[in-house]
N, C-alpha and C positions, 0 to 999 in steps of 0.2 A: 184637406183636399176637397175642394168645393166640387168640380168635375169630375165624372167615375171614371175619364178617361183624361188624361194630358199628354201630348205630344209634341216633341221638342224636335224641331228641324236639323237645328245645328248646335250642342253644347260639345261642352269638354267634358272630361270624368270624372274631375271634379266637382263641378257645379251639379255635374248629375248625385253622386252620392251623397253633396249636401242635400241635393233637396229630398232626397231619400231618408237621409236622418232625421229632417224636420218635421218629416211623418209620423213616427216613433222609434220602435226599439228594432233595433238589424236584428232577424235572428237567423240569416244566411243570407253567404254572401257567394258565387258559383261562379264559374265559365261554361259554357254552353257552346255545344259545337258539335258536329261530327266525329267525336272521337272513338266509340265501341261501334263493334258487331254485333252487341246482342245486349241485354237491359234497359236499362233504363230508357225511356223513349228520348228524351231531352239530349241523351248526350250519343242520338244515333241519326243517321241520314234518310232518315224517314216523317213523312205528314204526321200530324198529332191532330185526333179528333178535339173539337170544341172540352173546354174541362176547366176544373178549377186547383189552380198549383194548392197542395195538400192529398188530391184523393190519393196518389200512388207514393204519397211521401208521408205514410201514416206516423213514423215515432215522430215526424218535427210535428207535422197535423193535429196529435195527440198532446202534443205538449203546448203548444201555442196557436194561436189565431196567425193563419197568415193574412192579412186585411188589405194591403198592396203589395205589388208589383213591379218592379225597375226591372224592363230590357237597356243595357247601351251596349250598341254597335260597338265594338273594339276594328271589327273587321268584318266588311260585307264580302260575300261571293254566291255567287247560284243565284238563281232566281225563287228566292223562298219567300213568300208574305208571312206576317203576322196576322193572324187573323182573331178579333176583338166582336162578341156581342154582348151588346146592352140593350136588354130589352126587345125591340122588334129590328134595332137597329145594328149594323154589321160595314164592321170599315175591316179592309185589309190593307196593310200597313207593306211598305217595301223600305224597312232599315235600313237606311246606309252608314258607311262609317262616321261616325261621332253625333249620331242621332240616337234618339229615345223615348222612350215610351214608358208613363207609368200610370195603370190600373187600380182599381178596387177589384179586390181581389173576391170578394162577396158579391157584390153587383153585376161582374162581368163573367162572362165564358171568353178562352183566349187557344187558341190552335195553333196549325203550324200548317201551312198548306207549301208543298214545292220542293225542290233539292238543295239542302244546306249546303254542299259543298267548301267552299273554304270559310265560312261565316262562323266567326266567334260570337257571342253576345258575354256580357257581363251581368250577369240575372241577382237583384235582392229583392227578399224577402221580408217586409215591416209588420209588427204588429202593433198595432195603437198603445198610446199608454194613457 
């Protein structure tokens, strides 16, 4: 992955998770959404400050490099961005369905700013091989 960030308009989900694989090794693979009251910040309906996937997810963190990234849209709702900094630089993203986005997960800070509402994502997890 030559750019720390790639964003794709409009794929399917499979061409997304090919091009996920061609990165390295999956070593998770999620749905993401508003579904608890309380834990994990990822699977609740609240902002998530700037961070890097690994700091709250220390036994996968410990055991492997997470190096990139894959959001895909299964299903957009709420007005929630993705929020992306590299370096001095800061996009924020408004997913929609059958779009995506995939990071270095080293290079970038990635947030959550807005109300998830009915919005799934499809979240992996690559470590270089």
């Amino acid at each position: 992955m030559r750019d720390p960030i790639v964003y794709n308009r409009q794929t399917t989900a499979d061409e997304f998770l090919l091009e996920m694989l061609n990165l390295g090794k999956p070593i998770e693979c999620s749905l993401v959404g508003a579904f608890d009251e309380e834990g994990r910040g990822s699977r609740r309906d609240i902002p998530l400050p700037l961070h890097r996937d690994g700091d709250y997810s220390t036994a996968i963190a410990e055991e492997h490099s997470i190096d990139y990234v894959g959001l895909y849209c299964i299903r957009d709702g709420g007005d929630v961005y993705t929020t992306i900094l590299h370096g001095e630089d800061k996009y924020q993203i408004l997913l929609g369905q059958g779009q995506s986005i995939i990071f270095d997960n080293n290079e970038c800070l990635h947030g959550r700013e807005g109300q998830v509402g009915d919005r799934v994502l499809l979240r992996v997890w690559v470590e270089k091989q």
